[in-house]
N, CA and C atoms as a LAMMPS dump frame, in Angstrom:
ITEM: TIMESTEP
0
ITEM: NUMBER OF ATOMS
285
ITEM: BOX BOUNDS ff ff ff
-5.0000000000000000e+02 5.0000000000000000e+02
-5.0000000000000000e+02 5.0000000000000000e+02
-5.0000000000000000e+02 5.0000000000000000e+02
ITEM: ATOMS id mol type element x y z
1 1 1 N 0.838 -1.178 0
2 1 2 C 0 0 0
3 1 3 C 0.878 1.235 0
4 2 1 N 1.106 2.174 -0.676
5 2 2 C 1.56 3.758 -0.844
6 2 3 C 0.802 4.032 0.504
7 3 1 N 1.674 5.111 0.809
8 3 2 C 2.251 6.125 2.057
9 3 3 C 0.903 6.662 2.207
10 4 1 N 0.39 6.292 3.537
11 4 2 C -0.756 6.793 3.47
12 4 3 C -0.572 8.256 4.052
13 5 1 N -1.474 9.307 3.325
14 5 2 C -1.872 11.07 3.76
15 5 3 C -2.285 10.88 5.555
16 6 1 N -1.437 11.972 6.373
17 6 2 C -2.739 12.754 7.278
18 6 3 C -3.945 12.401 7.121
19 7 1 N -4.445 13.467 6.225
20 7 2 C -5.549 13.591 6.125
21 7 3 C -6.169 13.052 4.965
22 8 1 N -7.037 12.19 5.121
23 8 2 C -7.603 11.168 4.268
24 8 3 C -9.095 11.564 3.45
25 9 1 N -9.506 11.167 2.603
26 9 2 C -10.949 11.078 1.982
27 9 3 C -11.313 9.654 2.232
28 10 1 N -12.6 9.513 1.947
29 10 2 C -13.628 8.521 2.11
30 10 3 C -12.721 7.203 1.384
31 11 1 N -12.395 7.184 0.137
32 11 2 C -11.245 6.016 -0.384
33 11 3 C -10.186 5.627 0.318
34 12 1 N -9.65 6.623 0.238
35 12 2 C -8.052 6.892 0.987
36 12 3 C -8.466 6.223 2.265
37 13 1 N -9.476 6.198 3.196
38 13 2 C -9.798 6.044 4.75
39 13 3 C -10.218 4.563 4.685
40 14 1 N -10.837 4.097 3.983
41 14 2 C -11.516 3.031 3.44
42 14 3 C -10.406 1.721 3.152
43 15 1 N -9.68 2.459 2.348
44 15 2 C -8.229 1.404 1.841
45 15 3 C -7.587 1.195 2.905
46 16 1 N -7.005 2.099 3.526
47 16 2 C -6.194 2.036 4.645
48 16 3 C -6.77 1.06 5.991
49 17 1 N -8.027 1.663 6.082
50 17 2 C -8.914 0.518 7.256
51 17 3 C -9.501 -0.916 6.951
52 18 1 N -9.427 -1.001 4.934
53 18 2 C -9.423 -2.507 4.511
54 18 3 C -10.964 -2.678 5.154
55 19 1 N -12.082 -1.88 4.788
56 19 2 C -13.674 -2.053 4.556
57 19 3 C -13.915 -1.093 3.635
58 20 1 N -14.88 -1.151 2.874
59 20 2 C -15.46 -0.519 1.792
60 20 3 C -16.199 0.812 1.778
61 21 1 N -16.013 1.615 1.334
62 21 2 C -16.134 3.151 1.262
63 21 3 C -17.884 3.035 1.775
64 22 1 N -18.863 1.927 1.653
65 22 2 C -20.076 2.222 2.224
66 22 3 C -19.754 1.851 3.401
67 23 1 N -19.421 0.49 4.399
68 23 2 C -19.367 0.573 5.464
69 23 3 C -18.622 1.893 6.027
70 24 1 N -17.693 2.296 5.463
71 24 2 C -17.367 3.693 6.197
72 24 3 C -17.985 4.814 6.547
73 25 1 N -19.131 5.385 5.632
74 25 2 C -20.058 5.775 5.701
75 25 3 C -21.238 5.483 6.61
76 26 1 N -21.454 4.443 6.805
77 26 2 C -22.622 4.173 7.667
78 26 3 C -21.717 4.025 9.04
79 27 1 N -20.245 3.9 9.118
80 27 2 C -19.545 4.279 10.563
81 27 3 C -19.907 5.422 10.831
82 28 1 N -19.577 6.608 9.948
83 28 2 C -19.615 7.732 10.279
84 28 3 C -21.193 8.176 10.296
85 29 1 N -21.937 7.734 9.82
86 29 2 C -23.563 8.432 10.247
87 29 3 C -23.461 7.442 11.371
88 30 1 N -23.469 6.429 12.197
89 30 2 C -23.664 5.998 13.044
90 30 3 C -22.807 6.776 14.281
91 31 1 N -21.447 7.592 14.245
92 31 2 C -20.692 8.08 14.913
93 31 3 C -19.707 7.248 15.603
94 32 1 N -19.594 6.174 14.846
95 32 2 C -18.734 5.276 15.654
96 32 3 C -16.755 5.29 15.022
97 33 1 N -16.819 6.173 14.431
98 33 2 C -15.459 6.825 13.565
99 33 3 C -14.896 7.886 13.847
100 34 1 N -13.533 8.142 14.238
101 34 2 C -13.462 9.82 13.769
102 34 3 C -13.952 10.221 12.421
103 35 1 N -14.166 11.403 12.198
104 35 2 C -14.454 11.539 11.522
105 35 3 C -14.874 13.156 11.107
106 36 1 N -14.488 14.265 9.801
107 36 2 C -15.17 15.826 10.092
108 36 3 C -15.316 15.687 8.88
109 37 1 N -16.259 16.992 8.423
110 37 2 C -16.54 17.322 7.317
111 37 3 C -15.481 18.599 7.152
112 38 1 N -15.325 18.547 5.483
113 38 2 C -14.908 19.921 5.086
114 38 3 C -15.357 20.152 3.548
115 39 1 N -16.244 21.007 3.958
116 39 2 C -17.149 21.319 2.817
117 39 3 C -18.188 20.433 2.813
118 40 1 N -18.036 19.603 1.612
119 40 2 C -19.321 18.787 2.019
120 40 3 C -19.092 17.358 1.91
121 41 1 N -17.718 17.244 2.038
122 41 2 C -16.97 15.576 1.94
123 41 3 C -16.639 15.556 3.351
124 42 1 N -16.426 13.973 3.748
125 42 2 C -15.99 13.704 4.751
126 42 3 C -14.398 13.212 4.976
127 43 1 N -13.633 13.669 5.937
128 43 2 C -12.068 13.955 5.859
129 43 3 C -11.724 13.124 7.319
130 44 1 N -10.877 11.872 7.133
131 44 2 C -10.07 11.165 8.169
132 44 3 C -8.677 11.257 8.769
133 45 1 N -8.565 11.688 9.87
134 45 2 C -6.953 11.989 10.327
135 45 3 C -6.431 10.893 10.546
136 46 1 N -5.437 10.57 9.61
137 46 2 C -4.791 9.323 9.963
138 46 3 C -4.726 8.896 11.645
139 47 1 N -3.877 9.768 12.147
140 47 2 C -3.539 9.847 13.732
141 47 3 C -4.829 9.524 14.451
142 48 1 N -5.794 10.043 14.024
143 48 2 C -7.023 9.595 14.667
144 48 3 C -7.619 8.151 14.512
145 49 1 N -7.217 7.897 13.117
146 49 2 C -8.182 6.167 13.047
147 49 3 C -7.143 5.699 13.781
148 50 1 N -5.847 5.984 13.637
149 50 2 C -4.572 5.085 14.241
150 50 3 C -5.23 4.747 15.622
151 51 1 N -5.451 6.025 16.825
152 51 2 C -5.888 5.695 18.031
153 51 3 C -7.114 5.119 17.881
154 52 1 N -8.077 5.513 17.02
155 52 2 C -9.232 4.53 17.341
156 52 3 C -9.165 3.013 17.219
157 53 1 N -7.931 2.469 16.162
158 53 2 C -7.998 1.339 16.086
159 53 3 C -7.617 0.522 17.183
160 54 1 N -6.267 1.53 17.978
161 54 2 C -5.858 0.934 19.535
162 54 3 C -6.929 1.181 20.274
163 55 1 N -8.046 1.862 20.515
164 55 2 C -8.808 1.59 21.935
165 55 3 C -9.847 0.372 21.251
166 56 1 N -10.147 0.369 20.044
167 56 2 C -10.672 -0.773 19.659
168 56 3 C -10.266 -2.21 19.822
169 57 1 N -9.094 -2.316 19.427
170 57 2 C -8.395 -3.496 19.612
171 57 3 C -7.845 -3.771 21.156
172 58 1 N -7.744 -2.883 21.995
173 58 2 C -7.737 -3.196 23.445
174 58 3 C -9.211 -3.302 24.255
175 59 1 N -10.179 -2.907 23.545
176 59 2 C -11.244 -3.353 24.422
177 59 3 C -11.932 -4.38 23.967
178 60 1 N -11.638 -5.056 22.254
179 60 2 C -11.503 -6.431 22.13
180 60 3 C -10.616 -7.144 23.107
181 61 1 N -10.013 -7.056 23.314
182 61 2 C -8.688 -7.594 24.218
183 61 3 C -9.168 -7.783 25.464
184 62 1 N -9.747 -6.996 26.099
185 62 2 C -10.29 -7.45 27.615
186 62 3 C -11.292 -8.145 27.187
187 63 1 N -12.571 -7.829 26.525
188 63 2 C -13.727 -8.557 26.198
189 63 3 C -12.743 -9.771 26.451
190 64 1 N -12.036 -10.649 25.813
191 64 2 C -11.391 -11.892 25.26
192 64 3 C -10.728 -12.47 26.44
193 65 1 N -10.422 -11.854 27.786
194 65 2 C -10.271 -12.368 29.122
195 65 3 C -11.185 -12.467 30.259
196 66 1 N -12.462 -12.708 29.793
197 66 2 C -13.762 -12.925 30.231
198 66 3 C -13.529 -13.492 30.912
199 67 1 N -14.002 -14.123 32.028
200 67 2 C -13.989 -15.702 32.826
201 67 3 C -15.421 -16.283 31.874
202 68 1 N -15.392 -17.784 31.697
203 68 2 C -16.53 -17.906 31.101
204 68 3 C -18.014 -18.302 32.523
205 69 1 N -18.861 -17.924 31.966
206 69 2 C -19.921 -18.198 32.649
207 69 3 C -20.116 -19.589 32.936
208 70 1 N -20.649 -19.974 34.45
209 70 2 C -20.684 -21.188 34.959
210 70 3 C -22.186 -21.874 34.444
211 71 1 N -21.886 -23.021 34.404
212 71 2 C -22.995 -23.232 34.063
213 71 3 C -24.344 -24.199 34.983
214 72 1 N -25.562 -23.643 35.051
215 72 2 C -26.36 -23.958 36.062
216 72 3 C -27.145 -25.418 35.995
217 73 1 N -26.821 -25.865 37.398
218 73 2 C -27.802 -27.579 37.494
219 73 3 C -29.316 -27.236 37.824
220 74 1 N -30.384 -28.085 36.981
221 74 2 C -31.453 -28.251 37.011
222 74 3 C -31.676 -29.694 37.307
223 75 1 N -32.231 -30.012 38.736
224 75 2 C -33.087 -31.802 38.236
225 75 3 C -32.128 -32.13 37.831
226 76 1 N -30.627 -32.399 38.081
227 76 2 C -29.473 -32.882 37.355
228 76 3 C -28.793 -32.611 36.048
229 77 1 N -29.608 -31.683 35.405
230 77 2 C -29.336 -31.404 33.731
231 77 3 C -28.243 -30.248 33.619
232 78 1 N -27.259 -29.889 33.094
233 78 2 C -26.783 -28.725 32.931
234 78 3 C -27.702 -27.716 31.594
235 79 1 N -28.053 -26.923 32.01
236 79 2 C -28.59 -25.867 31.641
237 79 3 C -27.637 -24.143 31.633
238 80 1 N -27.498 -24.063 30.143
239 80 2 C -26.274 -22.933 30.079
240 80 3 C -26.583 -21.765 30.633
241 81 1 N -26.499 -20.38 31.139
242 81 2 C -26.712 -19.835 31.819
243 81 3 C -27.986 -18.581 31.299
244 82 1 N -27.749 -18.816 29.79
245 82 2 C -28.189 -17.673 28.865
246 82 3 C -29.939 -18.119 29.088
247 83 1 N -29.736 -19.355 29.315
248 83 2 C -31.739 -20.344 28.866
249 83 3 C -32.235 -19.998 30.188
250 84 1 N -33.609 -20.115 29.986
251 84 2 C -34.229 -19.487 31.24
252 84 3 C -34.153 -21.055 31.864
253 85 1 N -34.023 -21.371 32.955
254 85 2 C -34.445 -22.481 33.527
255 85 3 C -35.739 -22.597 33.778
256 86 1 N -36.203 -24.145 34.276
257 86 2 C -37.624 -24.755 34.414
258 86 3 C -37.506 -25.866 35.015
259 87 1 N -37.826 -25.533 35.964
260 87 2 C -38.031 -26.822 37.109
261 87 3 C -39.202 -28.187 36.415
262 88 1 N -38.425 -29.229 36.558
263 88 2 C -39.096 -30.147 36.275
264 88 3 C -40.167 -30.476 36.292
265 89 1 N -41.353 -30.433 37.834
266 89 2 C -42.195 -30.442 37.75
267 89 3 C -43.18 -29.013 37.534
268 90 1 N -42.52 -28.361 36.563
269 90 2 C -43.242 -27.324 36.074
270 90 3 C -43.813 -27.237 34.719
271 91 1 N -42.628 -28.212 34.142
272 91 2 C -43.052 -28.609 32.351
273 91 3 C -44.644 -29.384 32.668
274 92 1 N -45.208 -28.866 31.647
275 92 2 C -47.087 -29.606 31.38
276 92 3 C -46.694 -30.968 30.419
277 93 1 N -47.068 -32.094 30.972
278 93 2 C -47.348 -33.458 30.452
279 93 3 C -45.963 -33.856 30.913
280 94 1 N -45.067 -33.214 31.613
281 94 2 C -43.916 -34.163 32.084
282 94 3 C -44.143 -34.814 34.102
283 95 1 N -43.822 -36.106 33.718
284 95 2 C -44.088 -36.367 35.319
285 95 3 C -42.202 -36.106 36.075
């Protein structure tokens, strides 16, 4: 890839971040990008996606040292934590 600009356009920002000039767009109406206008195009500071990509990729990073969730006994069954539980004699037509 050539030397990427400071200050970037919608292509230029797009190439460099390796997603497509529409997902970039719907980053930036969503506000989840740096991102300014000048005039009536939208303009990326290198230095800026640079840090956004580090707080991105570090709060992937903790997400990813989760402890995992334990998982809960029913009536002997393991039942994962996400499912609502149901006591046995609560199911209809089960004895």
């Amino acid at each position: 890839m050539a030397e990427s600009r400071e200050v970037m356009n919608i292509k230029e920002a797009s190439d460099y971040l390796g997603v497509s000039p529409d997902t970039l767009y719907k980053y930036v109406y969503e506000e989840k990008i740096p991102a300014f206008k000048l005039g009536n195009r939208w303009k990326f500071k290198k230095s800026k996606l640079d840090q956004w990509m580090d707080e991105k990729s570090t709060v992937r990073e903790e997400r990813g040292k989760k402890k995992p969730k334990p998982a809960h006994f029913v009536a002997g069954e393991t039942v994962e934590a996400k499912h609502v539980r149901i006591r046995r004699q609560e199911i209809p037509g089960r004895s």
